[in-house]
C-alpha positions in Angstrom: 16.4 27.4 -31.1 13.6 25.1 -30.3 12.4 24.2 -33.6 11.3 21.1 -35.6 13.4 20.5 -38.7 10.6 20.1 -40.9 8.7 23.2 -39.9 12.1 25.5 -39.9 12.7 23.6 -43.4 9.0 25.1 -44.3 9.5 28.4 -42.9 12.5 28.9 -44.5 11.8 27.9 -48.2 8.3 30.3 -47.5 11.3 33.2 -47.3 12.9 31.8 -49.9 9.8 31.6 -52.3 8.9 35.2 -51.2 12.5 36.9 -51.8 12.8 34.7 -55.2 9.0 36.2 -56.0 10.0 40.0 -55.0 13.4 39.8 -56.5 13.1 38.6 -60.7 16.8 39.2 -60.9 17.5 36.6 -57.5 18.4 33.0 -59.2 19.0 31.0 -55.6 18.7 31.3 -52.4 19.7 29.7 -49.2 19.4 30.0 -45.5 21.7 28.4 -42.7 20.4 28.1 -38.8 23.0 29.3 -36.4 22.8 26.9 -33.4 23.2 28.3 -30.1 26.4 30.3 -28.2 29.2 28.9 -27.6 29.4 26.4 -31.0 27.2 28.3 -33.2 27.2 25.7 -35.7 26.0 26.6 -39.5 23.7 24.5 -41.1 22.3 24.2 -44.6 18.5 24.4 -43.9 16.8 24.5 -47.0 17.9 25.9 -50.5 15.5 26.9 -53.6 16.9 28.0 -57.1 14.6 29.0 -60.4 14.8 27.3 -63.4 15.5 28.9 -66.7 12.5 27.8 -68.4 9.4 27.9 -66.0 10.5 30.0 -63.7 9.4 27.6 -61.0 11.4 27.0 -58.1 13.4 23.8 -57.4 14.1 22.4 -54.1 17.0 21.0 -52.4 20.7 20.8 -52.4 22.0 20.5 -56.1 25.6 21.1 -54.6 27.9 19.8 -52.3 28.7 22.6 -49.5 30.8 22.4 -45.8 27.8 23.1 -44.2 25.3 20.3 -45.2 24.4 18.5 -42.3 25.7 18.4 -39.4 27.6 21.1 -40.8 30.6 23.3 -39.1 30.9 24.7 -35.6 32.7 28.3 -35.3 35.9 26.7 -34.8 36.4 25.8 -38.1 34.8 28.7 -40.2 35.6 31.9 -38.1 38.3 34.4 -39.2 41.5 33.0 -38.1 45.7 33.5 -39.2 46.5 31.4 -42.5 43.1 30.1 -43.3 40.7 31.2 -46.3 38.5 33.8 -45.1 34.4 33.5 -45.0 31.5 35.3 -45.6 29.6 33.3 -43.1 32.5 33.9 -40.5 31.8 37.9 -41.1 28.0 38.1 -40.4 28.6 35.8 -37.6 30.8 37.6 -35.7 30.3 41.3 -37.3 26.4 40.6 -37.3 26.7 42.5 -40.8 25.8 41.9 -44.0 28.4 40.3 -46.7 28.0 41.5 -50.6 29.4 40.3 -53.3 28.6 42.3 -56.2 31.9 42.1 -57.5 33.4 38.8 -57.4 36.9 39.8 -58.5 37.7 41.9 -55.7 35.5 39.6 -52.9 37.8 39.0 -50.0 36.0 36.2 -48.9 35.5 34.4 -51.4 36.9 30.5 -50.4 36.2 29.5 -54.3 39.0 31.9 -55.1 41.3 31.8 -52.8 41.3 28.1 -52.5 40.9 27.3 -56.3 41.2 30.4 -58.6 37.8 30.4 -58.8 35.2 33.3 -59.2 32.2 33.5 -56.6 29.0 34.3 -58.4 27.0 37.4 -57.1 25.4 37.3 -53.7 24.3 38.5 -50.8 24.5 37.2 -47.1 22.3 38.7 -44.3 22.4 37.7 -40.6 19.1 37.0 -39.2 19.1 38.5 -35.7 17.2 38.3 -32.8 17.6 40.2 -28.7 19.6 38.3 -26.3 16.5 38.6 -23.8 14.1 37.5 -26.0 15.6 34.4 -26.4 17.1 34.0 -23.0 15.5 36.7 -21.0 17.5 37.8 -17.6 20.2 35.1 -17.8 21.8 36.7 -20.3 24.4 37.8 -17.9 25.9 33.7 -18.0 25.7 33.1 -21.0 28.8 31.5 -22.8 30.4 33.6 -25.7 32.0 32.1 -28.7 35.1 33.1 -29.2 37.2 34.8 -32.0 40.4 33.8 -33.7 42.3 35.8 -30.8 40.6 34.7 -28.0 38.2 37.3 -28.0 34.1 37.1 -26.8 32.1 38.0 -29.7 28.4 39.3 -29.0 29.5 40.1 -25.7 28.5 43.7 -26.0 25.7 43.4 -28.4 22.0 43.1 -27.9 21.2 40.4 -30.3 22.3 36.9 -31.2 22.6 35.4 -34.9 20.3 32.4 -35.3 20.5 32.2 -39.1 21.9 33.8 -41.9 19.9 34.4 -45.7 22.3 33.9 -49.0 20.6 35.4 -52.3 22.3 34.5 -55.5 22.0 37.6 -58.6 22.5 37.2 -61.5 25.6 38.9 -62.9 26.1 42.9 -62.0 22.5 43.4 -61.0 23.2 44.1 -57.3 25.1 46.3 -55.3 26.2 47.3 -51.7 23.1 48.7 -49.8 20.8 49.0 -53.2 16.9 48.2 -52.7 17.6 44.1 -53.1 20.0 44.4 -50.2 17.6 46.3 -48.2 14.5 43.9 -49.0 16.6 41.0 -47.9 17.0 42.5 -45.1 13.8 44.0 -43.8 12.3 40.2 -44.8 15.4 38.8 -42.8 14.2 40.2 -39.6 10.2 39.2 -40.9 12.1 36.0 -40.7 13.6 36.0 -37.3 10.5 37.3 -35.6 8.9 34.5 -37.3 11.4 31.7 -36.0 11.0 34.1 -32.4 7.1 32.9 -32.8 7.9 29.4 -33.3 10.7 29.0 -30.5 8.4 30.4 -28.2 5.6 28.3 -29.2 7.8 24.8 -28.9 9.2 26.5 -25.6 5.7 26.6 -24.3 4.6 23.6 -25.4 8.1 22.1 -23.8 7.3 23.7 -20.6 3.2 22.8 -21.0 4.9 18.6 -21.1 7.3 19.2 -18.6 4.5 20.6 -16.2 2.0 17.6 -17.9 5.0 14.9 -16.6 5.6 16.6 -13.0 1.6 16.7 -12.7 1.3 13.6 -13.1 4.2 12.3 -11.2 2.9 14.5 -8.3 -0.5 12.7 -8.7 0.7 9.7 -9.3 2.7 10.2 -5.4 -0.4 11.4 -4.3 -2.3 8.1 -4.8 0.6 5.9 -3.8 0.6 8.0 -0.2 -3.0 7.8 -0.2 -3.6 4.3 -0.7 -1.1 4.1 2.0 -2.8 5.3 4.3 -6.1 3.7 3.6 -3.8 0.8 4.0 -2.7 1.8 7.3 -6.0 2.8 8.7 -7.4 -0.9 7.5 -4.9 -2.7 10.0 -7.0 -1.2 12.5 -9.2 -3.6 12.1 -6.1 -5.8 12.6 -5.1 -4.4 15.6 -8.5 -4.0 17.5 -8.6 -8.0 16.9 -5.2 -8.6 18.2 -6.6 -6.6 21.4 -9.9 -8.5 21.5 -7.5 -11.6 20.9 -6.6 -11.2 24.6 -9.8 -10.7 26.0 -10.8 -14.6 24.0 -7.3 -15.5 25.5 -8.3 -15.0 29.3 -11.6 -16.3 28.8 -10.2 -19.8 27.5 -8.0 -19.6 30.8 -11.5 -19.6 32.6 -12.9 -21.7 30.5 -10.4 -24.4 31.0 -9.7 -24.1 35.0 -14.1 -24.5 34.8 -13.8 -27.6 32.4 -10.5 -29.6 32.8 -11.2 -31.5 30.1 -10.7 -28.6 27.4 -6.9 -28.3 28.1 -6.3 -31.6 26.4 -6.5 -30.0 23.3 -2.8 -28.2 23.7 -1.7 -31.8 24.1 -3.4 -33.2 20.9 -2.5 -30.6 19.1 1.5 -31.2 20.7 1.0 -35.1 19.6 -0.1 -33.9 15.7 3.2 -31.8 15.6 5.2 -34.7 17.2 4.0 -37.1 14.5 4.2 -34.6 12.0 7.8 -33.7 12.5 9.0 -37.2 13.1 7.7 -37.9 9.4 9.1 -35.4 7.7 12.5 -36.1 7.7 11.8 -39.5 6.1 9.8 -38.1 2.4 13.2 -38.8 1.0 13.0 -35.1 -0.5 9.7 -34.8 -2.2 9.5 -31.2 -2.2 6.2 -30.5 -2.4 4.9 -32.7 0.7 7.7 -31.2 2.6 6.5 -27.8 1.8 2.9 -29.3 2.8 4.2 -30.6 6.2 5.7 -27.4 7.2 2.9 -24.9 6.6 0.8 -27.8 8.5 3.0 -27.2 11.4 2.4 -23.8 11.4 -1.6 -23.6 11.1 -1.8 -26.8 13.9 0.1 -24.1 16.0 -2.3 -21.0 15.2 -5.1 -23.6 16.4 -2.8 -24.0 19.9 -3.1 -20.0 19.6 -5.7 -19.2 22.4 -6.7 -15.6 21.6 -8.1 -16.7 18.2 -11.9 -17.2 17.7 -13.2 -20.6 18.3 -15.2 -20.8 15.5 -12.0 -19.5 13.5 -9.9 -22.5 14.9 -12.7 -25.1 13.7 -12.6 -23.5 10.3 -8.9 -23.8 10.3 -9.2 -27.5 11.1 -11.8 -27.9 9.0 -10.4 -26.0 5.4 -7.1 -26.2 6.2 -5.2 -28.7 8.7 -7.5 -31.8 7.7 -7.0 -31.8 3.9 -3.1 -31.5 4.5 -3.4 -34.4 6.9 -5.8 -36.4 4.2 -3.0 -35.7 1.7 0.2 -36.4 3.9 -1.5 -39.8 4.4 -2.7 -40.4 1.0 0.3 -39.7 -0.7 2.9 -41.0 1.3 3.3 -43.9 3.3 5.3 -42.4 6.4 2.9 -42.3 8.6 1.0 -45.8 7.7 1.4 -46.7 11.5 0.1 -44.1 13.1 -2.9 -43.2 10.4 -5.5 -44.4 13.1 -4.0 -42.3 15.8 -3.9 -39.2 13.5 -7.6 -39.7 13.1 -8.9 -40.4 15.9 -6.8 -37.1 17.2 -8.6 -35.1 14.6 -11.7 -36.3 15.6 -11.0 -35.4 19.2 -9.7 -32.0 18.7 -12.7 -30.9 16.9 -15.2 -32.2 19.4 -13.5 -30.0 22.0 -13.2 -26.8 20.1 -17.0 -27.4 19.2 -17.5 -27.7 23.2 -15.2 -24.2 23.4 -18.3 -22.8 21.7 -20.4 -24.2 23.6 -22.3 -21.3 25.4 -23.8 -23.1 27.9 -20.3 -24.2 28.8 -20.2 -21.0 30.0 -22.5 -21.8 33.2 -19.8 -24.0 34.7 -18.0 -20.9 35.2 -18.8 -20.0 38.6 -17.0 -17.2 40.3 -18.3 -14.4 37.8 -21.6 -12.8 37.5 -24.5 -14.1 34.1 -24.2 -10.6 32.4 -20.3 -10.8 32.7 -20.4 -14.1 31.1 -22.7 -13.3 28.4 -21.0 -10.1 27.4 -17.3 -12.3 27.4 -18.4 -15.0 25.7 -20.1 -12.6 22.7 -16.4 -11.0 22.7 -15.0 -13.8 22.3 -16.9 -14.5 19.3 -16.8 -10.9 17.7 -14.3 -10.9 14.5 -14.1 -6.6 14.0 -14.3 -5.5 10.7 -15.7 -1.6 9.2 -19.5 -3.5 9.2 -19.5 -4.1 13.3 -17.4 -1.7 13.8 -20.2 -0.1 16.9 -19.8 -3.4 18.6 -16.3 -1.9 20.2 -18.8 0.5 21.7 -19.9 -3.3 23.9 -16.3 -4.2 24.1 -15.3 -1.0 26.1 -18.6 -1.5 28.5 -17.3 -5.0 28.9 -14.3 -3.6 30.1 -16.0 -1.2 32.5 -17.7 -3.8 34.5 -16.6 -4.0 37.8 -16.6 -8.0 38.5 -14.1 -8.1 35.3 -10.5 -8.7 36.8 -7.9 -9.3 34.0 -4.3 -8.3 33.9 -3.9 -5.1 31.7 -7.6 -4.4 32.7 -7.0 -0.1 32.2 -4.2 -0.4 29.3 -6.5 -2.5 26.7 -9.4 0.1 27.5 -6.9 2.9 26.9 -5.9 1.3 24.0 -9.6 0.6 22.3 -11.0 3.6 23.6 -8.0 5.5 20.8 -9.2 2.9 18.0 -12.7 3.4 18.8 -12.1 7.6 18.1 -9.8 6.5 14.9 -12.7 4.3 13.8 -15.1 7.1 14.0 -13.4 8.9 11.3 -12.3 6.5 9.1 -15.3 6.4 7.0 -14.8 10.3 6.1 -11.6 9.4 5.1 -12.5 7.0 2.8 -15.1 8.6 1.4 -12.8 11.9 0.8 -9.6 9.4 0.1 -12.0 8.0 -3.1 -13.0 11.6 -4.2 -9.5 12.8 -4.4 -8.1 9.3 -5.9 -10.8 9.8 -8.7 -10.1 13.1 -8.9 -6.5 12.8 -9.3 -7.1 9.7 -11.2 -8.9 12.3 -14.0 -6.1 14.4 -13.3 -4.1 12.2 -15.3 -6.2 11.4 -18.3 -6.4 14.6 -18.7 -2.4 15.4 -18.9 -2.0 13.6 -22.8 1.5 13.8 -23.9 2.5 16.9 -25.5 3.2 16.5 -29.7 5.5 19.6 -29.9 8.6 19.8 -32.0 12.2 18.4 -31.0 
């Protein structure tokens, strides 16, 4: 049954105190919990005896039994061929009552049979409780202990034993179905629907965890997915750049067939990664600048990358290829010779990207109409993000103007015109994505772990 030890240890001693109380003639008493089918093991529980002279009860286990903790499973106390008989085996299996109110003729007494020894008086009731209360339809699978011939016990009965009550007497005050026998029984089932009450409580609370634990794993899922997806729907912004990133891309093509002078920058940016990766080799294996030189390889080539703002490659000089340059050089002496060079190329390469952005470089442009030029060249400079998101609104007019001939002209419309619809939602689904993570985030504040009994 699912029940603490210390509250079945104060349930039982309350029966205890109570028979003990009822019964002046009762000297001891003692219950043992019946585990479940098929072991059915018999524990010692909680024991109580009164004392000559105050008549108060004394707790615990004066004496050394076979079933104190973790006491014996139904193999070794049921009725079997050439071992000493049982009382506990009988109400067990019989799901009777045992007296002994004549110790000279008890048949199960192991005292006696094992030592020559008289039992005192006592009586042993099973505490019994319905199969479907405690395992409601699946009765029909449960697994039956068997008997000493291979028999199922219980197997046609409607209850299960989940304790049995001993009550000692003292000497020739008790016999076989007299009034102690029949108030130890009547409190034995006040007993079992008492431990009934408390399984079903520890069940619940088991179940209320369990349910606690799956809620909040559920919830838990729930904001994984959902920040996921908010995930998801912020590469958007990712991708509608990417898209624009072509538009800058052909405009840079115009740009340099109008101003000849701009395509030198590919080859400065070719003669920093020449110099650059003739150096390298010869740090001798410092790490770090190593490490330095090869993510500077990388950025110079994002500056070569033509569908990437101009004023995001001159803050990519500026923050980030420079001050690896200015460290290379201060730190090292492999490129001594050439320090000039690298400088002045620097220098060069960030004069022309300021020209890129230029806007009246745009006039020199010739074969396309002012408002075609105006509208490309504020592309060009738009970086999307959730705050300008309306400006795609501009993008797709840009792409509707007739003088506009680029390749992929009707795909990159196609393709913003579906982000622009995406983009019209995503603000109710962030504002609803927040309301349910908080929501769920509650969810799980609320779901403490459960305290119940083990």
């Amino acid at each position: 049954m699912l029940i603490g030890l210390d509250l079945l240890g104060k349930t039982c001693k309350e029966m205890i105190d109570t028979i003990l109380l009822i019964l002046p003639h009762a000297t001891k008493g003692t219950i043992y919990a019946i585990g479940s089918l098929p072991d059915l093991r018999a524990v010692r529980v909680s024991s109580g005896a009164r004392t000559q002279e105050s008549k108060a009860i004394q707790w615990g286990f004066p004496t050394v039994s076979d079933y104190a903790y973790p006491g014996k499973t139904w193999a070794e106390y049921r009725d079997e061929p050439g071992r000493p008989l049982e009382a506990m085996g009988w109400c067990v299996e019989k799901q009777k009552s045992w007296t002994v109110d004549d110790p000279q003729e008890d048949s199960r007494s192991v005292r006696k049979q094992l030592m020559g020894d008289l039992e005192d008086f006592h009586h042993m009731e099973p505490v019994l409780l319905p199969k479907r209360d405690l395992h409601g339809n699946n009765t029909h699978s449960l697994e039956y202990a068997l008997d000493g011939r291979g028999n199922p016990i219980w197997q046609d009965s409607g209850h299960v034993v989940v304790a049995v009550v001993k009550i000692h007497f003292t000497p020739y005050t008790i016999k076989r179905g007299d009034r102690s026998t029949r108030i130890i029984k009547k409190l034995s089932r006040t007993l079992g629907t008492e431990w009934l009450s408390l399984h079903l409580r520890e069940a619940s609370t088991r179940a209320r965890k369990r349910l606690d634990q799956e809620r909040i794993a559920s919830c838990t899922l729930l904001i994984h997915e959902l920040r996921n997806t908010l995930f998801r729907l912020g590469s958007i912004m990712s991708a509608i750049d990417a898209e624009i990133g072509f538009l800058r891309e052909q405009w840079e093509v115009r740009l340099e067939h109008a101003c000849p002078e701009l395509q030198t920058r590919r080859s400065l940016i070719l003669k920093l990664d020449e110099l650059l990766a003739e150096g390298l080799p010869k740090l001798n294996g410092a790490a770090q600048l190593v490490e330095l030189g090869e993510k500077l390889l990388a950025q110079q080539k994002e500056i070569a990358d033509l569908s990437r703002a101009p004023q995001w490659r001159r803050t990519c000089l500026d923050e980030r290829v420079r001050p690896k340059w200015d460290r290379l050089l201060s730190q090292s002496q492999v490129w001594d010779a050439h320090r000039e060079e690298i400088e002045r190329v620097l220098d060069h390469l960030r004069a022309l990207i300021r020209m890129a952005m230029n806007e009246n470089l745009a006039g020199r442009v010739r074969d396309l109409p002012e408002d075609l030029k105006r509208k490309w060249q504020k592309v060009t400079r738009t970086h999307f993000s959730m705050e300008n998101r309306f400006e795609l609104k501009e993008v797709l007019q840009f792409l509707d103007h007739p003088a506009l001939e680029i390749p992929h002209k009707h795909q990159s419309r196609k393709v913003l015109s579906s982000f622009q619809v995406l983009l019209e939602v995503i603000p109710e689904i962030e504002d609803k994505s927040t309301r349910i993570l908080h929501s769920l985030r509650s969810a799980i504040s609320e779901c403490s772990p459960s305290t119940g009994s083990i």
